[in-house]
N, C-alpha and C positions, 0 to 999 in steps of 0.2 A: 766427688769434687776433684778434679783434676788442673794442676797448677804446674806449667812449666818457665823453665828458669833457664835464660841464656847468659852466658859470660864469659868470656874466655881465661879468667881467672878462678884457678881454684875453688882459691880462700874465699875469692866473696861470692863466689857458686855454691860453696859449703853454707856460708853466712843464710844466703836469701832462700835455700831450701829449707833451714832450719825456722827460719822467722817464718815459712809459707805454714808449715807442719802444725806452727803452735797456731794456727788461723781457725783451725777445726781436726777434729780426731778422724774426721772420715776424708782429710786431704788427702791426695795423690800425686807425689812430688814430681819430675822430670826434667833433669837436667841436659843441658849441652854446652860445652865452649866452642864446637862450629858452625855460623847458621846456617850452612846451607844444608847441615845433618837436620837441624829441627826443622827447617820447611820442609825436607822430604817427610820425614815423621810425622810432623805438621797433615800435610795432605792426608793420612788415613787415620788419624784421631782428632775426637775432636776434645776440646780442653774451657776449661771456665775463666782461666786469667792465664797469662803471658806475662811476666818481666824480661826484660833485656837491658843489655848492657847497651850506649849508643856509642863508642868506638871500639871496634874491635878489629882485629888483623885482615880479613877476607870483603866485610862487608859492615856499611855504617848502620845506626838501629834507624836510621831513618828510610835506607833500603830496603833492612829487611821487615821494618814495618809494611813499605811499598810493595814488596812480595806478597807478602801476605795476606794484605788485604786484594791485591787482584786478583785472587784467584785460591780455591780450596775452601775446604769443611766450615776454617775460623776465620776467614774472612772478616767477620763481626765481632771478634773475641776482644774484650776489651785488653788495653797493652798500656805496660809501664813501661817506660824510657829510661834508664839511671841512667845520670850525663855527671862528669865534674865538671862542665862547661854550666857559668851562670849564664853566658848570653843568650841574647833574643834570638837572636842569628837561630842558633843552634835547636832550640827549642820550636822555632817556628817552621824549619826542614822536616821535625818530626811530627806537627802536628800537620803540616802539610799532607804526609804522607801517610798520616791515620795514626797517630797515638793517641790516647786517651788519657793519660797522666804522665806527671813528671818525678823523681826524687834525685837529690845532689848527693853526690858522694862529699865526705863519707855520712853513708844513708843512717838518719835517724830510726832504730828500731821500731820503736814508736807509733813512729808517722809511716813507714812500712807497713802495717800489719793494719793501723787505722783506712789508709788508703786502699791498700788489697781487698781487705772488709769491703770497705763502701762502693769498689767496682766489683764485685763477688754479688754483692746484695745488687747491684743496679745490672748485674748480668742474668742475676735469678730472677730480676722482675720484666727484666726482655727478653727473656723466654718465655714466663708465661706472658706476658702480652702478647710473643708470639703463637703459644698455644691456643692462646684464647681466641685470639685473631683467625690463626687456621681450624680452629672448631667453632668459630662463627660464620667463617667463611664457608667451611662447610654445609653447615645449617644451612644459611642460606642457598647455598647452592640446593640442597634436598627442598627447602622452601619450593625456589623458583621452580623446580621440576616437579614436587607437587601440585606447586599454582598451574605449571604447565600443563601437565596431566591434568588436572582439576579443569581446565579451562578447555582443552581440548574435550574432553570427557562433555562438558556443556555444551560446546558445540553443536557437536554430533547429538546429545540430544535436544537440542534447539533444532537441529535439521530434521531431525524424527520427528518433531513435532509439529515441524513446519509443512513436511511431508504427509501428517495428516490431517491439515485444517483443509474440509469443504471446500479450497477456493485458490484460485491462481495465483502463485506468488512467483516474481520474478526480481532482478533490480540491474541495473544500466549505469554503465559509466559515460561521462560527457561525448562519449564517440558515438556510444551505440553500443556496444559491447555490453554483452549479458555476465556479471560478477554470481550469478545465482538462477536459479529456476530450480523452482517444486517440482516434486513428484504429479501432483496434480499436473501442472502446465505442461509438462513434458509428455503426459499420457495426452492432454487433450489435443496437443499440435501435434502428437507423434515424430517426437524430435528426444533424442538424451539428453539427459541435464548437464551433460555439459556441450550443449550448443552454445555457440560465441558471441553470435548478436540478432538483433531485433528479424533482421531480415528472414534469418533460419528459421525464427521461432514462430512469427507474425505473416510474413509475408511483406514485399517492397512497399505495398501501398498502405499499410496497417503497420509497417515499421516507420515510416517517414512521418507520418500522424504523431506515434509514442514520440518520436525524438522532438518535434517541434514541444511538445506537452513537458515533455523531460527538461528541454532549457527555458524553459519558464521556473521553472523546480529549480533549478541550478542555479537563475539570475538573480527569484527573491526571494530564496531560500526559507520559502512558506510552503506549505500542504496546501493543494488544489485541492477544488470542490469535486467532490463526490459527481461521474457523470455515468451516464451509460454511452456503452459501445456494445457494439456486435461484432463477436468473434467469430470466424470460423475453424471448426472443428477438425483433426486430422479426417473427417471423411466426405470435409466438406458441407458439413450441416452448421447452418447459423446458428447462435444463442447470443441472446441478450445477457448483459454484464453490468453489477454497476463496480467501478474501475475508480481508486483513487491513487495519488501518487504524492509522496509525503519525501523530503529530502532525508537521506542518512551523513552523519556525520562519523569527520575522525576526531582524536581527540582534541584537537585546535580548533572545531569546528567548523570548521571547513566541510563544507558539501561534497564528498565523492561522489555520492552514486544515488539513483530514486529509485525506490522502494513501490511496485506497485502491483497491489492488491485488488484482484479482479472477483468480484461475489457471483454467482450465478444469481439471476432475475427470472430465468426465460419462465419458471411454471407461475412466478408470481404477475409475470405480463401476461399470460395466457387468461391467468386466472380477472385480473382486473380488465380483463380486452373482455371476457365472457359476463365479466357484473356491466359493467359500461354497455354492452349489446343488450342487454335483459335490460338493463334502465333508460334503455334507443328505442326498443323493440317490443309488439307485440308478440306475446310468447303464444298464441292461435296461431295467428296467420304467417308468423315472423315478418313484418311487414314491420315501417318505420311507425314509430306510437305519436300521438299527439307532443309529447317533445320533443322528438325531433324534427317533425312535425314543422312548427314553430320555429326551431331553432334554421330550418332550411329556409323559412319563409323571411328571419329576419335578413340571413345571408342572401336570397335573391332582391330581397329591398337594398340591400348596401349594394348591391351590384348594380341594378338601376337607377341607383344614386351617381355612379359612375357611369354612364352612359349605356349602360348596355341595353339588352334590347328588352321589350316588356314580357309578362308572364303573366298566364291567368291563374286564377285557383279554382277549384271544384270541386265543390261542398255535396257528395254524393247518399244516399239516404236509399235503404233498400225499401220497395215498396211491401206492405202485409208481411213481411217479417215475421214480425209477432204472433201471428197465426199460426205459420206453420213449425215455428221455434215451440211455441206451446203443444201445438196438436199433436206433431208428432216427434217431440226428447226434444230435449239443448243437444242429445248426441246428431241427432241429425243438422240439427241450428248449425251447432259449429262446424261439423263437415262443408254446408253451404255456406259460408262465410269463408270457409278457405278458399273452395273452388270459386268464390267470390274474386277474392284476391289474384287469385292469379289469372284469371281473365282479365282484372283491371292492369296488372301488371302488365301482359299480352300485349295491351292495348297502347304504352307509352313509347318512348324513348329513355335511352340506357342514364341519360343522366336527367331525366324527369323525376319526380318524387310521388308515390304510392304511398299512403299511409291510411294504419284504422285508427280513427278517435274513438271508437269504445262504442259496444252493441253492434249495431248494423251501419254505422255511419263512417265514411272514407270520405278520403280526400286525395286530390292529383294538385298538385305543383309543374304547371304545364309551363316550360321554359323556353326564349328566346322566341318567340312568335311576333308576327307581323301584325297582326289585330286580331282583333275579336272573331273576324271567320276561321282561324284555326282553333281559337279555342271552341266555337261551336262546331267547327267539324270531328272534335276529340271525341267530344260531350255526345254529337249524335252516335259514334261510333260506339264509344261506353255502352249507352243505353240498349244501340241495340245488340248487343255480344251479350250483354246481361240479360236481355228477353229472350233467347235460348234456352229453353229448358236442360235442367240440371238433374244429370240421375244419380240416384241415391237408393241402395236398398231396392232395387229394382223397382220403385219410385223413380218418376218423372215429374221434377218440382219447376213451379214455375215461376220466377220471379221478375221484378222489373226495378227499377231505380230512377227515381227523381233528381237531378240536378242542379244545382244551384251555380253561378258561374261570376265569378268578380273577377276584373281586368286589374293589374296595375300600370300606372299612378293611378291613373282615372278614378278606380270606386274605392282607392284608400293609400295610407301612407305610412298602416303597419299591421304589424301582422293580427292584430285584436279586430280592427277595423275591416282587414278585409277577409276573415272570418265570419266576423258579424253579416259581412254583409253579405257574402256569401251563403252563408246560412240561411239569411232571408231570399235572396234568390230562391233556396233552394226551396222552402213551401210556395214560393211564389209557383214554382211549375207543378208541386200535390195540388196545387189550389186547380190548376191547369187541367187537369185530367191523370197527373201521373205517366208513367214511362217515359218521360222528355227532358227538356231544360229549357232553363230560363235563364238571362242577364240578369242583373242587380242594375234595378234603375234607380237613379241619385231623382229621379221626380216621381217617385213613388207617392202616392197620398199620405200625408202622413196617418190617417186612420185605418190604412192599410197597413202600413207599416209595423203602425203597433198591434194591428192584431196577428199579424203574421209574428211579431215580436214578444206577443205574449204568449201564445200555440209552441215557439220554441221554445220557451223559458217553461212552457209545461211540462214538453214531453222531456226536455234536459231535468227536469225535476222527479218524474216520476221512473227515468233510467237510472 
């Protein structure tokens, strides 16, 4: 503990080192009678308390308090004033000027030793507050650059991770500028992650899309629905994407930038486009099945509804079939139901409809015709392409087909109706002789009708 003592008198520089002494056994006296020798000494030590004297020859204590405190080690060092000036005047020059206590000459021993104490003690406890302060201060500096590191460290492995999810990740500030892209996205556009914006990444026509979707993100600062898009690939091969785009905030919440997350779909579209064609399609002939079937026939009904122009149907029925399906293999049967098929195919137009409803029996969706003579000129054509003999196994198989032939509106106004009705055309021309066709007449007998109606309901029963 170190206590210096200014005055330019002796005796009472003798006086105040000796009262400083009995303060503690481990004081450190240092005297001077001229301040401008203890400011110099001043500057390279540092000391716990300060008295002075405040008139002295060279300089008042209330300047060399103001020395002091401007500048150097004690700066902070608390300082006693001895003044024989009671005024205010006097006393408030020095506190002005940075003193920390007062004593009147001639100084109470006393009251000396009590006061030195209690700024001794208030000078030990501002240092450690400053210690503690600077080893907090500390701390937390080693804190914040652990959290820093800590947080950096997370990052990077947020970005490792992000680099190995399945799926495009990118994110866009209000301009278009890309703050982020995956290792995925970057392999698949063949761009580095750090491309700058949409355009580099996407392409002009595929960035101006993101950005409109982007400020929708930004205005109602909600997560869009989940959509598909189609990307193209750095080689230029398409794939299907389902794409979402969800706002990221800053800490205020405020919307910087959209976050958006593209899945691969393509083998799962493959996959549901190949169940969807198997639940379209006959899996023989590959030909359209009785639902689609239907579902073409409701769509050419809504289209006639609209003015368009009429369509027949033709309810086609292979002749003895059965015969030669049994005599010789279902391998042979269904080989002649293929090349079945695609003679009837042969036979249409590119947006006509070809279908098998199961066993030997097809159907044609013959579209936009003028009457009933194109659809009997189809119908005779069918029949006679299908009475060409078919080889097989160096077999030469002979077949023929029955017709049945409903117009719309005229023989119906859906597709049950003019199936039915079609249907009964169609024995109406087995009844005939076979290899021909026949109209659906709306004045058929009705005792005809039903027997021809109960003949199909048999052999639909026994198929």
């Amino acid at each position: 503990m170190r206590i210096v003592i200014l005055d330019d008198s002796s005796t009472n520089r003798s006086i105040y080192i000796k009262l400083a002494q009995s303060l503690h056994a481990d004081v450190e006296t240092k005297g001077f009678a001229d301040p401008h020798a203890a400011l110099s000494w001043l500057k390279q030590y540092s000391v716990d308390l300060i008295i002075t004297d405040f008139k002295m020859p060279t300089m008042t204590g209330a300047d060399f308090v103001g020395t002091l405190r401007a500048d150097g080690m004690n700066s902070d060092t608390p300082v006693i004033v001895v003044t024989a000036y009671d005024d205010k005047t006097f006393r408030m020059q020095a506190l002005e000027a940075g003193a920390t206590d007062f004593l009147l000459i001639p100084v109470d021993h006393y009251e000396f030793i009590a006061r030195a104490r209690n700024l001794l003690q208030l000078g030990r406890q501002q240092k450690l507050i400053i210690s503690r302060s600077a080893d907090l201060e500390e701390r937390l500096v080693r804190s914040e650059e652990a959290h820093a590191a800590l947080l950096r460290n997370s990052r990077e492995s947020l970005a490792q991770v992000v680099d190995t999810v399945p799926a495009l990740i990118s994110a866009a500030d209000r301009e278009g500028n890309c703050v982020f892209v995956n290792e995925s996205f970057a392999k698949f556009a063949g761009v580095s992650q750090a491309v700058e914006s949409y355009v580099a990444l996407l392409g002009p026509a595929r960035a101006e899309e993101c950005r409109r979707l982007d400020r929708i993100v930004f205005e109602t600062g909600t997560t869009l629905a989940s959509r598909e898009e189609v990307l193209v690939d750095r080689n230029g091969a398409k794939r299907t994407f389902l794409v979402t785009r969800a706002p990221l905030r800053d800490p205020s919440n405020n919307v910087v930038s959209v976050l958006m997350t593209s899945t691969d779909i393509d083998e799962r579209k493959r996959t549901e486009s190949h169940l969807h064609h198997m639940a379209h399609h006959d899996a023989l002939t590959k030909l359209p099945n009785r639902v689609l079937l239907y579902q073409r026939l409701e769509h050419a009904i809504a289209g006639g509804r609209r003015g368009d122009r009429m369509f027949a149907l033709h309810f086609i029925d292979l002749d003895r079939f059965k015969s030669i399906n049994d005599g010789l293999g279902h391998h042979v049967g269904d080989r002649l139901l293929t090349a079945v098929a695609k003679r009837l195919s042969a036979c249409v137009r590119e947006y006509d409809t070809v279908a098998r409803l199961g066993g030997d029996e097809f159907a044609i969706i013959q579209c936009g015709i003028n009457g009933p003579e194109d659809a009997g000129r189809l119908a005779s054509r069918v029949a006679d392409y299908l009475a060409t003999p078919v080889r097989i196994d160096e077999q030469e198989l002979n077949v023929s087909a029955s017709i049945g032939v409903t117009m719309h509106p005229s023989d119906g106004h859906d597709a049950d109706t003019l199936l039915r009705n079609a249907d009964l055309a169609m024995y109406q021309a087995k009844a005939a002789g076979r290899s021909t066709h026949s109209f659906f007449a709306a004045a058929m007998g009705p005792h005809a009708r039903e027997s021809m109606q109960l003949e199909s309901d048999l052999r639909q029963g026994l198929a």
